[in-house]
Backbone atoms as SQL, in Angstrom:
CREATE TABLE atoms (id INTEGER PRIMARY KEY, chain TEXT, resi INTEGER, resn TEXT, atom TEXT, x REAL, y REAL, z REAL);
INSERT INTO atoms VALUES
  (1, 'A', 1, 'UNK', 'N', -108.580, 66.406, -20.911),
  (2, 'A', 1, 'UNK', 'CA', -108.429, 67.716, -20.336),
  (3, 'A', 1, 'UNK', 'C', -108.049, 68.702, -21.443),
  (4, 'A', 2, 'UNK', 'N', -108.819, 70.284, -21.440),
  (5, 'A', 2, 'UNK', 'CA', -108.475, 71.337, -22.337),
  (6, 'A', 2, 'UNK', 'C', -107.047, 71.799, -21.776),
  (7, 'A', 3, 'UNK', 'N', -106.443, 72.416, -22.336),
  (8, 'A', 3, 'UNK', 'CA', -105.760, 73.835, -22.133),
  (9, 'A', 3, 'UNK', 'C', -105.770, 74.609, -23.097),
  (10, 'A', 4, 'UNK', 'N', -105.553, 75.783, -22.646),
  (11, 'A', 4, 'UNK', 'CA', -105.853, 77.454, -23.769),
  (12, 'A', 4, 'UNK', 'C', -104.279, 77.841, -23.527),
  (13, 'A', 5, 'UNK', 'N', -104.144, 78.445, -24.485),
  (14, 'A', 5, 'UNK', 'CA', -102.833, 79.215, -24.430),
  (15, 'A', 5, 'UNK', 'C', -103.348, 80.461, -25.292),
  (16, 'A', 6, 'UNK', 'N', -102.457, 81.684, -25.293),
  (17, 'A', 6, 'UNK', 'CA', -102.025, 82.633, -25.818),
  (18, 'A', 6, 'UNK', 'C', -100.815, 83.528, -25.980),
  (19, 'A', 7, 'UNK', 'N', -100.741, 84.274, -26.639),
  (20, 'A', 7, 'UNK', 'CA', -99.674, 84.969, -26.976),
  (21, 'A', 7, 'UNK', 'C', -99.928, 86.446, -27.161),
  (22, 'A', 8, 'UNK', 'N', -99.359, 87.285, -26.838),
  (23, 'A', 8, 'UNK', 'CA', -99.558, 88.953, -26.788),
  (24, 'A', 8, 'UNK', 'C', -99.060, 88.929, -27.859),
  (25, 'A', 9, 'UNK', 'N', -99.955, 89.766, -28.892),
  (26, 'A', 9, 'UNK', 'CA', -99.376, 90.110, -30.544),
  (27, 'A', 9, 'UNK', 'C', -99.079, 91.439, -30.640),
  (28, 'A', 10, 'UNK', 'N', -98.407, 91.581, -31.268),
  (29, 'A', 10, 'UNK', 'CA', -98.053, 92.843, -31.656),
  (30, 'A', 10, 'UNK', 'C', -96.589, 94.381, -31.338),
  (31, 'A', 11, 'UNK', 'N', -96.002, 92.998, -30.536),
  (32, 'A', 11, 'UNK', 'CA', -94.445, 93.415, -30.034),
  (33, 'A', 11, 'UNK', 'C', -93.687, 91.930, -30.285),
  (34, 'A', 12, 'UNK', 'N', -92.468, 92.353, -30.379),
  (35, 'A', 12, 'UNK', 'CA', -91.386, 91.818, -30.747),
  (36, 'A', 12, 'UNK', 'C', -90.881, 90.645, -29.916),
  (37, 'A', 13, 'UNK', 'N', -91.357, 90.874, -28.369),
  (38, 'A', 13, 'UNK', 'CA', -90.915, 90.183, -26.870),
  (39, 'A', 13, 'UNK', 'C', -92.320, 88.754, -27.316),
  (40, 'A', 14, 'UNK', 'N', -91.712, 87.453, -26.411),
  (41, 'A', 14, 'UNK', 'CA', -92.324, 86.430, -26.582),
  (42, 'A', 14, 'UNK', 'C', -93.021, 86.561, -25.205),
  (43, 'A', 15, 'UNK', 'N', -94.457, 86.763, -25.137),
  (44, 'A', 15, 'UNK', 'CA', -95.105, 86.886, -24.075),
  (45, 'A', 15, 'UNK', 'C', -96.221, 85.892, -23.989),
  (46, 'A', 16, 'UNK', 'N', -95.929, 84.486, -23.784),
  (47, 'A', 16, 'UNK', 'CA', -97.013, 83.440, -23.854),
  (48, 'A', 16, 'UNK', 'C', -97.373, 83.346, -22.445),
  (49, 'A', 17, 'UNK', 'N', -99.387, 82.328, -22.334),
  (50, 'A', 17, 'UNK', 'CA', -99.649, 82.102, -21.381),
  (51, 'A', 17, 'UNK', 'C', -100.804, 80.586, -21.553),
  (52, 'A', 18, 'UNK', 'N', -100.678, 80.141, -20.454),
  (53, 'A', 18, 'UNK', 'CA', -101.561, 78.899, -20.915),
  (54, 'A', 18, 'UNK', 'C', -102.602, 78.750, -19.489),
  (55, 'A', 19, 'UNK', 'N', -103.692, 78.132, -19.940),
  (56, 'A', 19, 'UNK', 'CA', -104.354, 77.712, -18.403),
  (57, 'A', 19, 'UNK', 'C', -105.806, 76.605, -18.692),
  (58, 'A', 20, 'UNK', 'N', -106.051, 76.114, -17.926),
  (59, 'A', 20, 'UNK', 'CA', -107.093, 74.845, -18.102),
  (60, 'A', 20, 'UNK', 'C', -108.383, 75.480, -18.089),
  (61, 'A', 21, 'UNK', 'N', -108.645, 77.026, -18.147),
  (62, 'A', 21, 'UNK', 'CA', -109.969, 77.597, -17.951),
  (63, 'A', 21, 'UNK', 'C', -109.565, 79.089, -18.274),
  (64, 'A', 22, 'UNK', 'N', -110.986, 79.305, -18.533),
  (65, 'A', 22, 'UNK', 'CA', -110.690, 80.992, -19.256),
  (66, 'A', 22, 'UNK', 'C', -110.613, 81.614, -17.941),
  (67, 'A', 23, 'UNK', 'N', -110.672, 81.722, -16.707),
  (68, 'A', 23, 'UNK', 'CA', -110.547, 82.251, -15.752),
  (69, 'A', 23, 'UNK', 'C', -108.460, 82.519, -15.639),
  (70, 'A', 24, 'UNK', 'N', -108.233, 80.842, -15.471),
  (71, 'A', 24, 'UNK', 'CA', -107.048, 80.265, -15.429),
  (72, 'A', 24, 'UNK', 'C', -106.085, 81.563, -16.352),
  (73, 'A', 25, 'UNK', 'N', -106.620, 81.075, -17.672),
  (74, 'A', 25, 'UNK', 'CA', -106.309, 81.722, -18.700),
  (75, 'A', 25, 'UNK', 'C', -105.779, 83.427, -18.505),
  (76, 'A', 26, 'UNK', 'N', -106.687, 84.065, -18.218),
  (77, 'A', 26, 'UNK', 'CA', -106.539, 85.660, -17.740),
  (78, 'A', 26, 'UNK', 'C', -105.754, 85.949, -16.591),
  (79, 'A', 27, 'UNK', 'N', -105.674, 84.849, -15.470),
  (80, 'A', 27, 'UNK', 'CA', -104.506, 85.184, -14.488),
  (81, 'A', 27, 'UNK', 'C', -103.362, 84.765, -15.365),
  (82, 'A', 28, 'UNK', 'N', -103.567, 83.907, -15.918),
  (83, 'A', 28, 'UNK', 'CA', -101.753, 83.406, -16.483),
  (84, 'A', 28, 'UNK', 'C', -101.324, 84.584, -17.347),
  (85, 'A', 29, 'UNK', 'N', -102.315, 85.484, -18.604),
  (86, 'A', 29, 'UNK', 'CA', -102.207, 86.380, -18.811),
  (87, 'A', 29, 'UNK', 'C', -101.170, 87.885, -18.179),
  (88, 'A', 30, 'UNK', 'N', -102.151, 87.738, -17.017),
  (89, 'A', 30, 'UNK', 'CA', -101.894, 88.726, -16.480),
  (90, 'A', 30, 'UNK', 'C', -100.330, 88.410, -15.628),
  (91, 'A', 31, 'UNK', 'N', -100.070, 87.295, -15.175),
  (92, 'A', 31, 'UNK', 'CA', -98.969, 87.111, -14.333),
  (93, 'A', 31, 'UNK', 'C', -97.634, 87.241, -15.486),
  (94, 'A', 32, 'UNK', 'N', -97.727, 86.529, -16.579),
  (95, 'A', 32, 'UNK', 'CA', -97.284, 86.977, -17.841),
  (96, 'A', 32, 'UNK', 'C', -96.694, 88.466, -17.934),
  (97, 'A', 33, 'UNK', 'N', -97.564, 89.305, -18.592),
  (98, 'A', 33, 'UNK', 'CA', -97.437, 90.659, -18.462),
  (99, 'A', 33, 'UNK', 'C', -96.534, 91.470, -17.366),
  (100, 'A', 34, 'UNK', 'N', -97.268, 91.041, -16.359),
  (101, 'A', 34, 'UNK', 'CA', -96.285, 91.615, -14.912),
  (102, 'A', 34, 'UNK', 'C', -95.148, 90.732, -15.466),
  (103, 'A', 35, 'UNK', 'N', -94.538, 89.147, -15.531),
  (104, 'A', 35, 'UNK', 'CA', -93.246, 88.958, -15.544),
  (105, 'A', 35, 'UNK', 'C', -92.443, 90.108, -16.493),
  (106, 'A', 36, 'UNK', 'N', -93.355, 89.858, -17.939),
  (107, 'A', 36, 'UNK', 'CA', -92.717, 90.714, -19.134),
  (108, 'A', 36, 'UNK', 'C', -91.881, 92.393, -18.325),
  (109, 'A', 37, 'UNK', 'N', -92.622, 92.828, -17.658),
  (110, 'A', 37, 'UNK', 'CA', -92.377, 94.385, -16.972),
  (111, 'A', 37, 'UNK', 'C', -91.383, 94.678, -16.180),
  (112, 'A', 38, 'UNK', 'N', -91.170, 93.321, -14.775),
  (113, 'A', 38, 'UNK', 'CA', -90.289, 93.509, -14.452),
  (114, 'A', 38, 'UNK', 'C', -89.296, 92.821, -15.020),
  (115, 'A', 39, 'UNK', 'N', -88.872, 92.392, -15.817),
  (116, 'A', 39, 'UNK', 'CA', -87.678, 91.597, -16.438),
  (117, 'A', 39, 'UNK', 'C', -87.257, 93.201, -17.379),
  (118, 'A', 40, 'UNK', 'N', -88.146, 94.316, -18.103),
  (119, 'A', 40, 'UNK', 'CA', -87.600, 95.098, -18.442),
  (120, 'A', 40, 'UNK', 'C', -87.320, 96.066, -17.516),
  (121, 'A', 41, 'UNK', 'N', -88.250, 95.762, -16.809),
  (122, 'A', 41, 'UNK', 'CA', -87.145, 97.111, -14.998),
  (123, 'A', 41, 'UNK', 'C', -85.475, 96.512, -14.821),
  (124, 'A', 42, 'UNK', 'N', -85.833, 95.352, -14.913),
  (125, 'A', 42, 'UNK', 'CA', -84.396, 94.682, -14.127),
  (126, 'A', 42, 'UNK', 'C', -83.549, 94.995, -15.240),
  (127, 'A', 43, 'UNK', 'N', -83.389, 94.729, -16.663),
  (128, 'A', 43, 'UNK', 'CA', -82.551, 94.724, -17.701),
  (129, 'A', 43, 'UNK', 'C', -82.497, 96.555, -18.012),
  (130, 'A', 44, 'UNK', 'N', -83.353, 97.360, -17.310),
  (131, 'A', 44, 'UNK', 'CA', -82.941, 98.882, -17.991),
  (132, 'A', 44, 'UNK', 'C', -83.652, 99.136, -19.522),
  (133, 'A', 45, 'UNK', 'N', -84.560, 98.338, -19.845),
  (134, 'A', 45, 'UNK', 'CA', -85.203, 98.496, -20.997),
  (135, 'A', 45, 'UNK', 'C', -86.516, 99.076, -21.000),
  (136, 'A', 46, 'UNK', 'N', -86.871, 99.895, -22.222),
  (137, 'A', 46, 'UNK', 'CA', -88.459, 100.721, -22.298),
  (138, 'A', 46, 'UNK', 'C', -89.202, 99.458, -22.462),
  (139, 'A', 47, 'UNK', 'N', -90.166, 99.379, -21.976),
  (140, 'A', 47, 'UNK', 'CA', -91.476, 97.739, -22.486),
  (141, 'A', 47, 'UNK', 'C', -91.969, 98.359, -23.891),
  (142, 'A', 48, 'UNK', 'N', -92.110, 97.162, -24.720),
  (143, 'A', 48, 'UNK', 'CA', -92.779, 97.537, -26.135),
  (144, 'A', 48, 'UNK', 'C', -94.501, 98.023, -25.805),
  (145, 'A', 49, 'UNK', 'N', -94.919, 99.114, -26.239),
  (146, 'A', 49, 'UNK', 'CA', -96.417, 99.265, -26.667),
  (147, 'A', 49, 'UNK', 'C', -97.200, 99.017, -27.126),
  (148, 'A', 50, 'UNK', 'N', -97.939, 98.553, -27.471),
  (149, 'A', 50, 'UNK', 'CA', -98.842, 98.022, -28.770),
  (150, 'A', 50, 'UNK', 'C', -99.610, 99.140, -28.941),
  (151, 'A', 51, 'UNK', 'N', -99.671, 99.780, -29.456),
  (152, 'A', 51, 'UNK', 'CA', -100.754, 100.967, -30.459),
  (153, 'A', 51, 'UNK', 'C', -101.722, 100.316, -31.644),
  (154, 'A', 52, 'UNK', 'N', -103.330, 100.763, -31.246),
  (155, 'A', 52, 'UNK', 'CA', -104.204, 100.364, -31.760),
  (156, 'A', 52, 'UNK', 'C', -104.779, 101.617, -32.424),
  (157, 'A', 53, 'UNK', 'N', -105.157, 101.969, -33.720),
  (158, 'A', 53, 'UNK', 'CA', -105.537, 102.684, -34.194),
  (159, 'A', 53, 'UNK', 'C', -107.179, 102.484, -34.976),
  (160, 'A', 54, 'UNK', 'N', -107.582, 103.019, -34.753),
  (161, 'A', 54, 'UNK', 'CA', -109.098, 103.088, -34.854),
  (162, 'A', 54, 'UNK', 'C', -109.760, 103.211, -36.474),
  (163, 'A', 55, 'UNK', 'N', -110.074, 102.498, -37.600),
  (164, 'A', 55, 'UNK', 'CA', -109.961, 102.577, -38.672),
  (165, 'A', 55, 'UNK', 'C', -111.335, 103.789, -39.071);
């Protein structure tokens, strides 16, 4: 059996996700993200941004 994992780059916060399919993958993503958001509602903190600049 596969599994995929990832990690949101480019902020400071540890935002991993894993799943047995790239489908899998993008909900775990996404459920990820939402945890990351409200854990900074609940703690009173700004969420980090990632800014992409266009070369």
């Amino acid at each position: 059996m596969m599994y995929f994992f990832g990690k949101v780059m480019g902020i400071r916060a540890l935002i991993s996700y894993e799943g047995e399919s790239a489908k899998e993958l993008v909900e775990e993503f996404h459920g990820a993200v939402e945890s990351y958001l409200a854990l900074c509602e609940e703690q009173g903190v700004k969420p980090e941004i990632v800014y992409f600049r266009k070369p």
